[in-house]
Steps between C-alpha positions, in 0.01 A plus 500: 500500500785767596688383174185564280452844693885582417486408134155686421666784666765483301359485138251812610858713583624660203804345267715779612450529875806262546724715270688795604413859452758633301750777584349885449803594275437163308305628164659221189404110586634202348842692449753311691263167534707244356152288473493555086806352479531249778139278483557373157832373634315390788244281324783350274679458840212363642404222250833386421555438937117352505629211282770419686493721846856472581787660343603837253211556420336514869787697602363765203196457632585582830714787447254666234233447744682695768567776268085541472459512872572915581214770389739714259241747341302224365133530451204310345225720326313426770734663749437835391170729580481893522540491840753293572846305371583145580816240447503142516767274485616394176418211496153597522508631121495073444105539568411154544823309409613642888324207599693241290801659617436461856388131484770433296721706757393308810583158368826525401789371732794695417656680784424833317158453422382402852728799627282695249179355596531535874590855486321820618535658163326220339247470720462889497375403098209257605151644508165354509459145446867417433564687852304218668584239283881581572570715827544243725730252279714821418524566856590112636758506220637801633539367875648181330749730319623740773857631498557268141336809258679800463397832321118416496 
């Protein structure tokens, strides 16, 4: 009952509650996000590691993914009303590929990728549904982790 109560609450909230207003002096959007140029190498990354999830590709996976984690300028269309200016993390620009990602993302066994998974900054890209699908795995992996992940 509290779950059900949580989740309608949270598809009546509006897409861009859980993104951040942007900066006054902030005016240009999509400038410095690297998201144009880093999700199609993402998705190659990503198929080419689903098929085998271990190994140079993962790793590309991995490190791509962690380049899509920060807000940059970046913006969806939806991000923007008279009123107001928001950024999202980059790797929100994916739409609904994010998803994919972070499924893939939580099954892999590489060192980096559970670093990557059971980090703050990751979990500080989880919204909605993959929020409570993912939260608490993020968050044991991090307490498994502790002291072994640096610069996450």
């Amino acid at each position: 009952m509290k779950i059900s109560f949580v989740i309608a609450l949270l598809l009546l909230l509006p897409a861009n509650l859980l993104a951040s207003e942007a900066p006054g002096n902030m005016t240009q959007f999509n400038v410095k996000c690297p998201a144009a140029l880093l999700l199609p190498k993402l998705d190659a990354a990503y198929h080419e590691c689903g098929h085998e999830l271990t190994g140079k590709n993962c790793d590309t996976f991995v490190s791509l993914f962690k380049q899509l984690l920060p807000e940059y300028d970046c913006q969806r269309s939806f991000d923007h009303s008279a009123e107001k200016d928001y950024i999202v993390p980059a790797v929100w620009l994916a739409g609904a590929a994010h998803e994919d990602y972070v499924h893939l993302l939580s099954t892999l066994k590489q060192h980096n990728a559970r670093c990557l998974f059971g980090s703050a900054k990751f979990r500080a890209t989880l919204d909605g549904a993959l929020a409570e699908d993912y939260s608490d795995a993020s968050k044991r992996a991090e307490r498994r982790l502790k002291d072994t992940c640096s610069g996450l």
